[in-house]
MITORZA-920091 format. One line per 4 residues: number of its first residue (from 1); their letters; for each residue y, x, z negated of N, C-alpha, C, O, CB. Coordinates in pm, whole numbers, always signed. Atoms other than C-alpha are relative to their C-alpha. Glycine has a CB too. Layout:
NUM = A = Y:X:Z:Y:X:Z:Y:X:Z:Y:X:Z:Y:X:Z; ... .
END
This chain:
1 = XXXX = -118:+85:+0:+0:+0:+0:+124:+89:+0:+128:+186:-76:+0:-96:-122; -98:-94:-9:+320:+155:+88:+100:-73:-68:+90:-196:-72:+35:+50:+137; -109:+40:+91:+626:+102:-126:+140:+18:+107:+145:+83:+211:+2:+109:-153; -150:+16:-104:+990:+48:+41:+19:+155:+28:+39:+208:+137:+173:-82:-93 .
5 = XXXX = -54:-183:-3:+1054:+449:-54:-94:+28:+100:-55:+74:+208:-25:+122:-160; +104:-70:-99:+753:+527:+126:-3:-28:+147:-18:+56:+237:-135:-33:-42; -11:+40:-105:+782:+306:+394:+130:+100:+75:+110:+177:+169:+15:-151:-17; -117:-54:-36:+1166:+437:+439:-33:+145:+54:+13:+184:+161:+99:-6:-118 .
9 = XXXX = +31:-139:-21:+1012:+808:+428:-52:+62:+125:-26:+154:+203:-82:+29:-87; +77:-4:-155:+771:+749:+682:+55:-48:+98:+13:+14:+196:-120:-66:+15; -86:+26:-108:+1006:+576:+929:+91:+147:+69:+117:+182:+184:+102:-115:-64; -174:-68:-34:+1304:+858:+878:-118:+98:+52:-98:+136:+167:+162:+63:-156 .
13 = XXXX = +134:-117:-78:+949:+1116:+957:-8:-67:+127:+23:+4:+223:-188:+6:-81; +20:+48:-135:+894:+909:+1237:+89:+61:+94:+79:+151:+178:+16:-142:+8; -141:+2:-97:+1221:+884:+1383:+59:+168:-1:+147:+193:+81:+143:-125:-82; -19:-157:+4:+1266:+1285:+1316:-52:+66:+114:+0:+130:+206:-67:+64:-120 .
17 = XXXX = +142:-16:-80:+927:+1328:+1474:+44:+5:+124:+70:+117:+168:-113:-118:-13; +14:+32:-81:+978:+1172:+1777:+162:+13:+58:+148:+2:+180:-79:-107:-14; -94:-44:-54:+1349:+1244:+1867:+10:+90:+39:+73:+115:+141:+67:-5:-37; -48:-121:-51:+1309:+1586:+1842:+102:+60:-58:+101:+183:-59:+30:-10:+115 .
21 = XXXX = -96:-49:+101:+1622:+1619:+1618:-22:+147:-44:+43:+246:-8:-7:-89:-122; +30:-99:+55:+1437:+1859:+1408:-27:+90:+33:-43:+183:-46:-51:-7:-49; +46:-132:-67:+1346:+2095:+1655:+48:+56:+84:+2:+165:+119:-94:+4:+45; -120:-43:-97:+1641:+2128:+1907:+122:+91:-48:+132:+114:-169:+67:-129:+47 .
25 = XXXX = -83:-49:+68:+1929:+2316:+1872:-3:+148:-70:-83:+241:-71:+11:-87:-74; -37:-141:+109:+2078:+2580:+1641:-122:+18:-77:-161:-84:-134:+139:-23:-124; +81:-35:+105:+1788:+2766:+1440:+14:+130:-97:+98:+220:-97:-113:+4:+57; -35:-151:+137:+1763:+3031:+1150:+11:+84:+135:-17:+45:+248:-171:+78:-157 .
29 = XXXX = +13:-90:-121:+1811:+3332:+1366:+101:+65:+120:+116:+180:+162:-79:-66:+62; -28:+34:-78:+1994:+3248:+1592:+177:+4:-56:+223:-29:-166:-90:-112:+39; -177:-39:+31:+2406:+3336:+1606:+70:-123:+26:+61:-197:+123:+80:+128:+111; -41:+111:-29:+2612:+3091:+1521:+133:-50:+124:+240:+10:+134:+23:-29:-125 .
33 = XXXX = -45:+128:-125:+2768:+2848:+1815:+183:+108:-12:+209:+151:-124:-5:-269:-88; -110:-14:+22:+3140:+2993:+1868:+97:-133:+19:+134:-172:+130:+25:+104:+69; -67:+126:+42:+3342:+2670:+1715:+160:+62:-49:+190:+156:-122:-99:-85:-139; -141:-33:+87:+3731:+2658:+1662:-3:-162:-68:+1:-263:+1:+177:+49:+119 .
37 = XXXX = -30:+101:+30:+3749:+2397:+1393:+128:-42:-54:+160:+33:-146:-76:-22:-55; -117:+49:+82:+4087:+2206:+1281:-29:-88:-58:-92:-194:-57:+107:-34:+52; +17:+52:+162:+4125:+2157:+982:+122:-128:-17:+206:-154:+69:+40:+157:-131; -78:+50:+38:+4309:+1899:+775:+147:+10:+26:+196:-85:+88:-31:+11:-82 .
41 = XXXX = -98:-20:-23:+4645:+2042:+782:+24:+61:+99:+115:+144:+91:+39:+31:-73; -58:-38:-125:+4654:+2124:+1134:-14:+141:+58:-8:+175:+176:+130:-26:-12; +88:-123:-23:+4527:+2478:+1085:-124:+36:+110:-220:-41:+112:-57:+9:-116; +181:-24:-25:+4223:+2622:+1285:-17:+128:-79:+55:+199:-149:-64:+29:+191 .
45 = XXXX = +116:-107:+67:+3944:+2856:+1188:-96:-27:+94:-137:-132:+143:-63:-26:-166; +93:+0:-114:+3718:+2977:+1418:-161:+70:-41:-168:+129:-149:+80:+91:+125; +123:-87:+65:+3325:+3125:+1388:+42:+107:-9:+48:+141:-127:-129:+14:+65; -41:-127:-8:+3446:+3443:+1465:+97:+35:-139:+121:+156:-142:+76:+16:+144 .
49 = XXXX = -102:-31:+49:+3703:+3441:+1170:-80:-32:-102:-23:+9:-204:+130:-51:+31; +70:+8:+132:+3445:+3349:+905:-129:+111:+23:-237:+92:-33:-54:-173:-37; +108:-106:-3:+3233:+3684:+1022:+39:+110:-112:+150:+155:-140:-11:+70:+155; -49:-112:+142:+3208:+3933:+719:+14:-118:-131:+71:-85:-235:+203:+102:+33 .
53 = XXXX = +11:+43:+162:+3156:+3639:+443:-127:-132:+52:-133:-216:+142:+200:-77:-95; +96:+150:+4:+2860:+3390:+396:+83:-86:+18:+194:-85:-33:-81:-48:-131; -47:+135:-26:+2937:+3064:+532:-106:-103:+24:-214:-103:+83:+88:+2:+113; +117:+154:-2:+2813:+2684:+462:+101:-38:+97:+220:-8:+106:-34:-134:-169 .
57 = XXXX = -63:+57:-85:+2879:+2492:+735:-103:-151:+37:-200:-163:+112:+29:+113:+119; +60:+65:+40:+2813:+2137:+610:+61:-132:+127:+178:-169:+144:+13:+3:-162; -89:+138:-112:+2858:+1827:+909:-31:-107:-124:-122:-76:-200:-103:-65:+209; -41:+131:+89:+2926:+1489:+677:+83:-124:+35:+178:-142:+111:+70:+44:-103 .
61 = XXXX = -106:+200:-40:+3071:+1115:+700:+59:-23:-129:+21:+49:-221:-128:-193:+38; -46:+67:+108:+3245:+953:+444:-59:-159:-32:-27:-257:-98:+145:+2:+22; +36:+177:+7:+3023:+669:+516:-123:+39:+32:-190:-24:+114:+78:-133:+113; +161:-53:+64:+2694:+877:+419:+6:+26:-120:+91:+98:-172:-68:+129:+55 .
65 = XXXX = +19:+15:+136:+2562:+815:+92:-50:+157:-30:+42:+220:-82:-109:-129:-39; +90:-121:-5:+2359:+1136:+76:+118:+82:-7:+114:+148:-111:-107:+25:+134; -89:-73:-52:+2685:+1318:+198:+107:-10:-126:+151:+94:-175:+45:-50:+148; -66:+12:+100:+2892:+1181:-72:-28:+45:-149:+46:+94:-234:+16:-105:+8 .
69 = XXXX = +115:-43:+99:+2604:+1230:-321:+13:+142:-42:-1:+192:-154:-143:-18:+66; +76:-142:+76:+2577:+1578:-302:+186:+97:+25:+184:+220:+19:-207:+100:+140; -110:-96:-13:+2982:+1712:-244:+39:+27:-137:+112:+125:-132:+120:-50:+88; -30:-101:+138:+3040:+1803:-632:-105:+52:-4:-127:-21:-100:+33:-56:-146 .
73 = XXXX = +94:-97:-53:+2725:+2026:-571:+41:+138:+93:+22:+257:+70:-84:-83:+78; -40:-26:-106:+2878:+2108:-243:+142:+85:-93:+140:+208:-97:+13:-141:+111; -123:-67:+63:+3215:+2212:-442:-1:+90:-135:+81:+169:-183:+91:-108:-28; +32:-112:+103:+3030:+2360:-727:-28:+167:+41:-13:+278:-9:-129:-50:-70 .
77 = XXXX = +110:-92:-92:+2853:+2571:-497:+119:+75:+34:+101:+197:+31:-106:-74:+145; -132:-60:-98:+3223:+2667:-332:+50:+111:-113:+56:+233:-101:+150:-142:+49; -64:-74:+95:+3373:+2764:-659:-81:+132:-71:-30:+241:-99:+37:-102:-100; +30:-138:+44:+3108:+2989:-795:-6:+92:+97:+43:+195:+50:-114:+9:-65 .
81 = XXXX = -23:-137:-39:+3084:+3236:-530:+149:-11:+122:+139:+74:+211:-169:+65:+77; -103:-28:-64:+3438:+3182:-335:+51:+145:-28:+96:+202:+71:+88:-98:-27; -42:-103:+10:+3532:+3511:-510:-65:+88:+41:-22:+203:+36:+30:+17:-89; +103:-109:-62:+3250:+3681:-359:+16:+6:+134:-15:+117:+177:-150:-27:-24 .
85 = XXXX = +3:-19:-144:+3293:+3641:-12:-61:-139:+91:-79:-148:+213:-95:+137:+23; +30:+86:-77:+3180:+3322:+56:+97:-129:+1:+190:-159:-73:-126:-22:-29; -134:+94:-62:+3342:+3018:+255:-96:-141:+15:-213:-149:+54:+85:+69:+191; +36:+158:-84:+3284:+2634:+318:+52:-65:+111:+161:-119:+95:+21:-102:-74 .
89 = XXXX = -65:+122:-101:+3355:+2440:+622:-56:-140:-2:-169:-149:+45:-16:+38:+151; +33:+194:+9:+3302:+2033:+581:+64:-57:+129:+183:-90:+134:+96:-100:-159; -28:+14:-160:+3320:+1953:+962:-60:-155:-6:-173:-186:+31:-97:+131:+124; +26:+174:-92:+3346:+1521:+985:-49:-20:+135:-3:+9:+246:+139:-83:+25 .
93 = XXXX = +17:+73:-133:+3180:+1374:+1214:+75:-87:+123:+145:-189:+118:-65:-66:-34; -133:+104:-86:+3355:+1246:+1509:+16:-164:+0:+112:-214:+59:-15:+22:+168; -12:+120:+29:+3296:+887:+1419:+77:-3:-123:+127:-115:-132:-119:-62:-4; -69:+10:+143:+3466:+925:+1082:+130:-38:+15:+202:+21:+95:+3:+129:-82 .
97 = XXXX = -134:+40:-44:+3777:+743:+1066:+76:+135:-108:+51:+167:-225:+43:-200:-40; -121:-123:+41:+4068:+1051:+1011:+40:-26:-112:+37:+69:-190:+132:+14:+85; -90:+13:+128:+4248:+884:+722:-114:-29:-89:-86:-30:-208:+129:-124:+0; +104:+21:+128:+3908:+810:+537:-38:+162:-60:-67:+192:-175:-167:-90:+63 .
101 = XXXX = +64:-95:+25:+3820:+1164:+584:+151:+105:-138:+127:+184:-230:-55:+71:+182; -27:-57:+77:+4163:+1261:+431:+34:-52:-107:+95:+39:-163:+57:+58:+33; +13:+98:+50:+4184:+999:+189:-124:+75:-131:-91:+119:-241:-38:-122:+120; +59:-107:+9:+3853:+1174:+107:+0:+147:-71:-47:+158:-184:+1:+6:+83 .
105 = XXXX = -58:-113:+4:+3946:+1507:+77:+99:+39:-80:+90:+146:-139:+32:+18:+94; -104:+25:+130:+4255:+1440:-148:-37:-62:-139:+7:-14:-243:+106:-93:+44; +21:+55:+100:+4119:+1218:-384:-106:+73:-84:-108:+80:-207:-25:-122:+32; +90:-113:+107:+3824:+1464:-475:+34:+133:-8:-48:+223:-31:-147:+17:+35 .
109 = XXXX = -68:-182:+2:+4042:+1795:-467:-118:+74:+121:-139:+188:+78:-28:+110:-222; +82:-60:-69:+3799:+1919:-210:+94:+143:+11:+205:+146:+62:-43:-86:+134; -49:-154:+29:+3882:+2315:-279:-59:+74:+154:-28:+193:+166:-89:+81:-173; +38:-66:-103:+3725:+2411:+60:+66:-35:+161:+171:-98:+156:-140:-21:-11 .
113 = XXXX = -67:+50:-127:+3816:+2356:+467:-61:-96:+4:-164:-123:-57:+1:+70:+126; +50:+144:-27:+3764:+2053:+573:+59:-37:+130:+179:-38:+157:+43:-109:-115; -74:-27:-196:+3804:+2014:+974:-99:-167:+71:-216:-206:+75:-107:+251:+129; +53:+155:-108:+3732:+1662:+1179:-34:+35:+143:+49:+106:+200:+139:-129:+26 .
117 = XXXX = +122:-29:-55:+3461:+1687:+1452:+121:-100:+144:+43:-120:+238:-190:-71:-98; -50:+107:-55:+3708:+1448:+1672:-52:-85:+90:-59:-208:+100:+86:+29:+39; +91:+29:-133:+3508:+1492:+2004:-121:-1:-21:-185:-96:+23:+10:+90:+107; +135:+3:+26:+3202:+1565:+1903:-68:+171:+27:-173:+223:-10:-66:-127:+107 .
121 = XXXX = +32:-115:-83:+3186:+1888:+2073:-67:+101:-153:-177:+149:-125:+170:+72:+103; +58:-70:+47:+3103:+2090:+1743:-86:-37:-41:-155:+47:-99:+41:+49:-52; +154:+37:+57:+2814:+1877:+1647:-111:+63:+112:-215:+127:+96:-26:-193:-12; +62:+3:-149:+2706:+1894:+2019:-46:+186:-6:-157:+216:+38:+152:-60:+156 .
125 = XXXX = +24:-132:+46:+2705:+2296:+1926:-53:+61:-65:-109:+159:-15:+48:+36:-21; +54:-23:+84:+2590:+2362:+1660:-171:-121:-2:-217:-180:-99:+121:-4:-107; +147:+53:+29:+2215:+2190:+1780:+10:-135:+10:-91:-197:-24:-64:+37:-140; -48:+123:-4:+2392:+1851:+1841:-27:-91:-110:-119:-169:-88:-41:-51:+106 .
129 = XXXX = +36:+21:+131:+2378:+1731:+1506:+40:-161:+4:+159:-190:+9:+82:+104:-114; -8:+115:+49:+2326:+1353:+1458:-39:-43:-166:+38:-126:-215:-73:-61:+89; -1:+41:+92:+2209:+1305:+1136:+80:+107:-99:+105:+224:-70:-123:-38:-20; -104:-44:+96:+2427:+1387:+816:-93:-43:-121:-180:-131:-126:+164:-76:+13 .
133 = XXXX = -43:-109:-30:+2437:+1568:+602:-70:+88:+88:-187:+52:+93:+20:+47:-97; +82:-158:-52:+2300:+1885:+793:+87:+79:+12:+200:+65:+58:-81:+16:+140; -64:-117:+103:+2385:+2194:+649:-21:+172:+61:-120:+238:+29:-98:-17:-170; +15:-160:-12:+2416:+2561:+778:+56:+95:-81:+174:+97:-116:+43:+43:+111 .
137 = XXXX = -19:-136:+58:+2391:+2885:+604:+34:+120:+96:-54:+183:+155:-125:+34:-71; -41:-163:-88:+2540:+3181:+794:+60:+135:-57:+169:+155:-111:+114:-24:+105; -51:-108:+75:+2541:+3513:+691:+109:+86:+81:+153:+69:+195:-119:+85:-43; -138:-100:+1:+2812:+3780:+691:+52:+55:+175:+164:+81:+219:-52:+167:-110 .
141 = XXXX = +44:-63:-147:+2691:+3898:+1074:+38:-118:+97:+53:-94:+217:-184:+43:+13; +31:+111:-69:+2714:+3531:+1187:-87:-43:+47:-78:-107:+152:+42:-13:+62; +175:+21:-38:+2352:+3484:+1217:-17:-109:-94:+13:-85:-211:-126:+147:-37; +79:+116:+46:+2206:+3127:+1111:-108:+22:-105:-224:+16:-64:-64:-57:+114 .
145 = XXXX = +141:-23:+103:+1971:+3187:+817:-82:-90:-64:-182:-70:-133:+26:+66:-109; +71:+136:+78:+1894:+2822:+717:+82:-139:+20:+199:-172:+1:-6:+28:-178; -84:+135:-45:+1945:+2486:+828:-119:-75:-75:-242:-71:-80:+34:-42:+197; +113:+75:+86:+1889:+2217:+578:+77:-172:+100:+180:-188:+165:+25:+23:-252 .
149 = XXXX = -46:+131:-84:+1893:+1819:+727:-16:-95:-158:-136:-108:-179:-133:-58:+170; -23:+63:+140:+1945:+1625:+369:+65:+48:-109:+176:+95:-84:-99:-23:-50; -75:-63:+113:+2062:+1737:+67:-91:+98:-44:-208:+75:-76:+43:-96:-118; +41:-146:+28:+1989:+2100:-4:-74:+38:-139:+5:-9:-221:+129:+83:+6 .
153 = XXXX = +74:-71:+143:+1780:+2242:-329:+99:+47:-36:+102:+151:+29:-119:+114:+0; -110:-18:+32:+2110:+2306:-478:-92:+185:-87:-45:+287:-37:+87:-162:-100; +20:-45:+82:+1921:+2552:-723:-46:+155:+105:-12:+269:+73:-88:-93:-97; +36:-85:-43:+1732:+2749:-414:+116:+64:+116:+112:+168:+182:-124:-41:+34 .
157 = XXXX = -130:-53:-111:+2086:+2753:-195:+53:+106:-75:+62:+218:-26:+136:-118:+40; -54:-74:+82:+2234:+2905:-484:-61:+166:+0:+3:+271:+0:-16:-76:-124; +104:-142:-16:+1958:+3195:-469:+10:+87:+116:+6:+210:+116:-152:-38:+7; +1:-72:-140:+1986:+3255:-89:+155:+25:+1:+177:+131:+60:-65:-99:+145 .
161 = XXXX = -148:-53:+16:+2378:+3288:-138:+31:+84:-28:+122:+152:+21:+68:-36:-57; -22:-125:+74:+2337:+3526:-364:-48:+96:+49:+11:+204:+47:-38:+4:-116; +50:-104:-38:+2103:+3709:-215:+69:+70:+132:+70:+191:+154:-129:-33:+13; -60:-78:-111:+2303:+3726:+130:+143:+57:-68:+198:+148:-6:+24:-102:+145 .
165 = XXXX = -138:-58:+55:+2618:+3815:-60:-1:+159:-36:+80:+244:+1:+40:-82:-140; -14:-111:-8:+2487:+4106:-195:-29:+128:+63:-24:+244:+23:-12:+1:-59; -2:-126:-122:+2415:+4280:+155:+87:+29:+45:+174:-49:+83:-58:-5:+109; -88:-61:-92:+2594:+4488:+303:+136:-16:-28:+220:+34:+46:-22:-43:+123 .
END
């Protein structure tokens, strides 16, 4: 007898399965996509300009539970090693309405970048990323070291952070 969770589990496996999602695209390994994202205040930041510091590079909605769920994680995560060399980008999805995202963004102090996806083009890049959250790790080199599609092991991100931080 399957239970709603289970049922739900085995669908979102399904629908993983059989899209292909999970297996297209950006992988560990693999250098990350060259993206200029703008940010909130009109700023950019480009891949190239976050080379020489670990970078998360988290896609999100404001109208994903999961996504909302895990950003004081997401901002814990920012604050302990920002002094080390590492960076966040929170890249909206291009469906996200703009004023939710900064709306968003203001109301929880979000301490990191935060850049709107408008066109789509950096999802489409980075492995064409439809589901949210999905999460990249990139180390110092700009090399892909881990792509998570849900909410991350907060405890084992923390570990691989550390560990790319203190190379090189």
């Amino acid at each position: 007898m399957f239970t709603p969770t289970s049922r739900r589990t085995l669908l979102l496996s399904g629908l993983i399965a059989t899209s292909g999602l999970a297996f297209t695209g950006c992988s560990t390994n693999d250098a990350a996509p060259q993206s200029t994202f703008v940010l909130l205040d009109g700023s950019k930041t480009t891949t190239a300009d976050l080379k020489g510091k670990v970078t998360l590079v988290n896609f999100w909605a404001t109208t994903c539970v999961t996504c909302v769920k895990e950003m004081p994680a997401l901002i814990a995560t920012h604050n302990k090693f920002k002094d080390q060399g590492y960076e966040t980008v929170a890249v909206a999805m291009s469906y996200d309405q703009p004023n939710w995202v900064v709306s968003f963004a203001q109301s929880r102090q979000l301490p990191f970048k935060v850049a709107i996806d408008n066109t789509g083009q950096i999802a489409q890049d980075w492995g064409d990323v439809k589901l949210t959250p999905t999460t990249y790790l990139v180390d110092k080199e700009g090399s892909i070291v881990k792509r998570f599609v849900g909410e991350p092991n907060m405890e084992a991100l923390h570990a691989l952070i550390g560990e790319l931080l203190s190379k090189g």
